[in-house]
N, C-alpha and C positions, 0 to 999 in steps of 0.2 A: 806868826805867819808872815811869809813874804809876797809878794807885786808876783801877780798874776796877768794873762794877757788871753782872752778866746777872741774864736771867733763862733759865729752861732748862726744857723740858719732854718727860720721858721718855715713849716708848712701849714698849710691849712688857710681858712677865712683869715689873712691876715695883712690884707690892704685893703682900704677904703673903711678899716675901722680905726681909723687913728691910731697902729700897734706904733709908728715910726717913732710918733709924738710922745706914747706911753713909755716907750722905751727911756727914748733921751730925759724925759722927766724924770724917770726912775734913776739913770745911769748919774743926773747929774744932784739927785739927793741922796746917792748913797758916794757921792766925788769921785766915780770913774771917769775917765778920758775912752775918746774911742771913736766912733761911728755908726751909722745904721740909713738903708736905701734900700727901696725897694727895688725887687730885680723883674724883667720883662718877664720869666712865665710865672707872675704870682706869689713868689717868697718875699720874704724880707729877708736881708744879711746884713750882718756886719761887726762891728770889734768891740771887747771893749777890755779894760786895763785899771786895775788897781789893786788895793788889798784884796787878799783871796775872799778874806771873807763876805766882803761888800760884794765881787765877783760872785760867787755863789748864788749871793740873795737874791743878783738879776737875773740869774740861769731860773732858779724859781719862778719869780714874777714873771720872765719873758715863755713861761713853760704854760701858764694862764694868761696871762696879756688883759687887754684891757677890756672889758663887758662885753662887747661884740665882736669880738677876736672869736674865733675856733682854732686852736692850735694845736693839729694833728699830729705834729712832730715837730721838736727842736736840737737842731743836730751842733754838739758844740767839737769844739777842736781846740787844743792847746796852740800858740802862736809865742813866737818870741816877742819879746819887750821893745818899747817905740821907748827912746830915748827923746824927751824933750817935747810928748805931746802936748797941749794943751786943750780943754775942754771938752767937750761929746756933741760930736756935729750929725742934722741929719743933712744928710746927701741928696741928690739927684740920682735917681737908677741908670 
């Protein structure tokens, strides 16, 4: 399997429960690179980049998120490849 790249965006109860936090946790135990911020009407968005398979398993995990999350939908998207990213940052919205 080869380098995958999405980008994904939550709805649902999914700010003010630490989804940002779970996320990057997640992205950076399974060694994706990428991003994640929340956005002003209540999502979270953002990228993220590595083996598909690893890819995959956050789409899962960010599909549930973390105990006080409700995550009413998660919308993914293919995205082309970031050449030369380094580590999984959360952002500022």
């Amino acid at each position: 399997m080869g380098t995958r790249r999405v980008y994904f965006l939550a709805h649902g109860r999914v700010q003010g429960v630490f989804y940002r936090k779970f996320t990057a946790n997640r992205a950076q135990e399974l060694n994706l690179t990428g991003w994640v911020r929340n956005r002003s009407d209540e999502k979270v968005e953002g990228e993220a980049q590595g083996d598909e398979t690893s890819v995959v398993q956050l789409i899962k995990d960010l599909k549930k998120g973390p105990t006080h999350a409700l995550v009413s939908k998660l919308d993914v998207e293919d995205r082309e490849l970031v050449d030369g990213e380094s580590g999984f940052q959360v952002r500022r919205g």
